[in-house]
C-alpha positions as CSV (number, residue, x, y, z in Angstrom):
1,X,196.1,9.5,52.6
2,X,197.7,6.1,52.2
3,X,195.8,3.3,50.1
4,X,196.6,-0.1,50.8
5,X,195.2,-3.7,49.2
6,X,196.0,-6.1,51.8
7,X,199.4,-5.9,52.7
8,X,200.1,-4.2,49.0
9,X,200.4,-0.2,49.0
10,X,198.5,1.3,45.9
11,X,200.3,3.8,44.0
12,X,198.0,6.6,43.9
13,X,197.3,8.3,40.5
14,X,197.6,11.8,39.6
15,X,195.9,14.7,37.9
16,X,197.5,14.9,34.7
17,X,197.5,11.0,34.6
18,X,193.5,11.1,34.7
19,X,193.5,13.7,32.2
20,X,195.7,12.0,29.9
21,X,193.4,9.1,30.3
22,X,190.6,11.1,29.1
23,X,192.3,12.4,26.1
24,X,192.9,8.7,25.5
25,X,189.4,7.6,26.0
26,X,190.0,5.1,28.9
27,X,187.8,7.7,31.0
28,X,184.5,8.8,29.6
29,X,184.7,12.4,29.8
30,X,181.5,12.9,31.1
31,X,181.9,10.0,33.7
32,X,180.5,9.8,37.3
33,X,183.8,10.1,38.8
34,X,186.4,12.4,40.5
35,X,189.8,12.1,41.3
36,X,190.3,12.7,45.5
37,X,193.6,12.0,46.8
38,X,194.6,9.8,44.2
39,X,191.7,7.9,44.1
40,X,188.5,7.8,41.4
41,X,185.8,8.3,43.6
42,X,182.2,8.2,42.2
43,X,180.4,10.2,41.8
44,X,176.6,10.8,43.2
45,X,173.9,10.6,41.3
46,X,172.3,14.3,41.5
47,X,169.0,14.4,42.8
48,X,166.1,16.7,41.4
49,X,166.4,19.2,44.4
50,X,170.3,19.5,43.9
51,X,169.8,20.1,39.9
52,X,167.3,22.5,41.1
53,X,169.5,24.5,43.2
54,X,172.3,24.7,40.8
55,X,169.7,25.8,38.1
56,X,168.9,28.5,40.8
57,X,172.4,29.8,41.6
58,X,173.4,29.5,37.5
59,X,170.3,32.2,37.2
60,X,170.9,34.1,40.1
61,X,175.3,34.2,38.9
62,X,173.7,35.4,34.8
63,X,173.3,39.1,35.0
64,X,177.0,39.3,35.9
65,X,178.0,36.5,34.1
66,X,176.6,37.7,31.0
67,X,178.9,41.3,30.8
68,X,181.7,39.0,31.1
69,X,183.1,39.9,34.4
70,X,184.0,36.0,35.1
71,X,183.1,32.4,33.4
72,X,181.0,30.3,35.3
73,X,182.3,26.6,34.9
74,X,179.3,23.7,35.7
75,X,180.8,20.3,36.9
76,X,184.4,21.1,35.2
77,X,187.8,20.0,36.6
78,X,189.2,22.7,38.9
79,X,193.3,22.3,39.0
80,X,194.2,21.9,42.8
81,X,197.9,22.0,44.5
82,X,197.4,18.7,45.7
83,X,198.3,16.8,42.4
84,X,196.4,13.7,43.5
85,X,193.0,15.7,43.0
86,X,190.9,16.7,40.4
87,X,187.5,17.9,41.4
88,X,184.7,18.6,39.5
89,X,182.9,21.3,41.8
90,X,179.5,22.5,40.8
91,X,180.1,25.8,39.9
92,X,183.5,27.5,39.4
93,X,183.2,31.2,39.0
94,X,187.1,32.0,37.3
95,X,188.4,34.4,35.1
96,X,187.3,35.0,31.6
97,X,189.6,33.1,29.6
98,X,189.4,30.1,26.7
99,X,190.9,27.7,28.7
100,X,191.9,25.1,25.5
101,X,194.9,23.6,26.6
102,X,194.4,23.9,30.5
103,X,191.8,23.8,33.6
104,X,191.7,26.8,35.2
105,X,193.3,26.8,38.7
106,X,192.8,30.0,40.5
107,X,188.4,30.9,41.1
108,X,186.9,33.7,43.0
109,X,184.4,31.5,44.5
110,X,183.5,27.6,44.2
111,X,180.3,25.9,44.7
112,X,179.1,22.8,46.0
113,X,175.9,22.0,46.0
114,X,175.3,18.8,48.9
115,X,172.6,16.4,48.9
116,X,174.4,13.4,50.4
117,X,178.2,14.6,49.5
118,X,178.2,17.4,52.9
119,X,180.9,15.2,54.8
120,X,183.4,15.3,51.6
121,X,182.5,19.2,50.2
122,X,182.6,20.7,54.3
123,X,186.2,18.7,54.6
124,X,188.0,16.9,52.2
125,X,186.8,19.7,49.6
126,X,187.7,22.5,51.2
127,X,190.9,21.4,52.6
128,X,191.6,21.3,48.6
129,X,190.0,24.6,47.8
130,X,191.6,26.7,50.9
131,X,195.2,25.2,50.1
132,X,194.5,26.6,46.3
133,X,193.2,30.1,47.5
134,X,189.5,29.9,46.3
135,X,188.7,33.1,48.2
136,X,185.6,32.1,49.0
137,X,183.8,28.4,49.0
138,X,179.9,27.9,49.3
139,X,178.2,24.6,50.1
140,X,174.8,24.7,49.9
141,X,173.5,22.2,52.1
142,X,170.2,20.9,50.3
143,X,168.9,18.8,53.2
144,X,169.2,21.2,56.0
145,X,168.8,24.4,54.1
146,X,171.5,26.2,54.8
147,X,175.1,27.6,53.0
148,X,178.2,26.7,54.9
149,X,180.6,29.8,53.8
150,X,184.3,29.6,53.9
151,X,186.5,32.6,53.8
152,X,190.1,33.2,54.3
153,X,191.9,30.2,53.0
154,X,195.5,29.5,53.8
155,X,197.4,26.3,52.9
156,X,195.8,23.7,55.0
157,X,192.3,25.5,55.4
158,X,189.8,28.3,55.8
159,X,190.3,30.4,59.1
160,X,186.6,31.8,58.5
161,X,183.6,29.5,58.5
162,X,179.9,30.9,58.9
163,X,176.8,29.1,58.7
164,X,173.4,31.0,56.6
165,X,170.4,30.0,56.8
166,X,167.2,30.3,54.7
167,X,165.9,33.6,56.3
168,X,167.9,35.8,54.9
169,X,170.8,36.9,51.9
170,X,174.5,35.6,51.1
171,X,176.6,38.5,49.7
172,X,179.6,37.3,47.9
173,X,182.6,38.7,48.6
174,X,184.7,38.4,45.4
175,X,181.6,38.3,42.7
176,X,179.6,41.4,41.7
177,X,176.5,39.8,41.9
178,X,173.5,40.5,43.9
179,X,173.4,39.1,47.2
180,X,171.5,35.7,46.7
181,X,167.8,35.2,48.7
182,X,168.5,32.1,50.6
183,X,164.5,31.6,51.1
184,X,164.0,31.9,47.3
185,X,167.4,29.2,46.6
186,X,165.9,26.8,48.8
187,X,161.9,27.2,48.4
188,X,160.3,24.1,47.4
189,X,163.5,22.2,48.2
């Protein structure tokens, strides 16, 4: 994705250069933004259904999570292929490890949680998470109450896309967890 200032191309940053500004303290670590194609993009403000949800899926991901089959990273950078992107999804189920010197860049399954961001977690997001082999990417749509699943990734996308709605269970594939009640995730909501 080209970026351009009048007639002026912008030189696009990269991951490690946003990280290295963080060390430095030019970037708040905790800061409302995320790098997308070499671009700082901001960040939405979460809403109280969206905090809700993720509450919900961080209880529903504990019983596993607590005999340390996986660490379940909230709103961390993910490592992507695409060196000119740095997201920050949701929740990042990966493999137990410290992770001091390094973001993690391999998951067993990613979640987004979309109260106005749908357009940017159904596309641009996972064209980043299929091309780093996240086996399996949620988006849990808040406003129509549904989960967009994506399976099968490959280097450009996900060849499997289903669509779940609130009557019934998702069953992830590469998480021993219970399969999550899509009526109780999105009650209230």
């Amino acid at each position: 994705m080209a970026l351009t200032v009048g007639d002026r191309d912008v030189r696009p940053l990269i991951a490690d250069e946003v990280l290295r500004m963080v060390e430095a303290g030019i970037l708040a670590d905790d800061g409302r933004v995320e790098l997308l194609h070499g671009a700082l993009t901001e960040k939405p403000v979460k809403s109280p259904a969206h905090e809700a949800a993720k509450s919900r899926l961080l209880a529903w991901l504990g019983p596993a999570w607590g005999r340390r089959e996986y660490l379940v990273r909230v709103e961390s950078p993910f490592v992507v292929r695409d060196r000119l992107s740095l997201p920050e999804p949701d929740i990042a189920v990966v493999e137990p490890g410290e992770y001091l010197t390094r973001h993690p860049d391999r998951a067993l399954l990613v979640v987004e949680v979309a109260h106005s961001s749908l357009s940017v977690d159904t596309k641009l997001k996972s064209a980043l998470y299929a091309a780093a082999g996240v086996p399996e990417y949620w988006v849990v749509d808040i406003a129509q109450k549904r989960v967009e699943v994506f399976t099968d990734p490959s280097a450009e996308r996900y060849a499997h896309h289903e669509t779940l709605r609130p009557t019934g269970f998702a069953r992830p594939g590469w998480v021993r967890a219970e399969p999550l009640d899509l009526a109780g995730l999105f009650a209230g909501l």
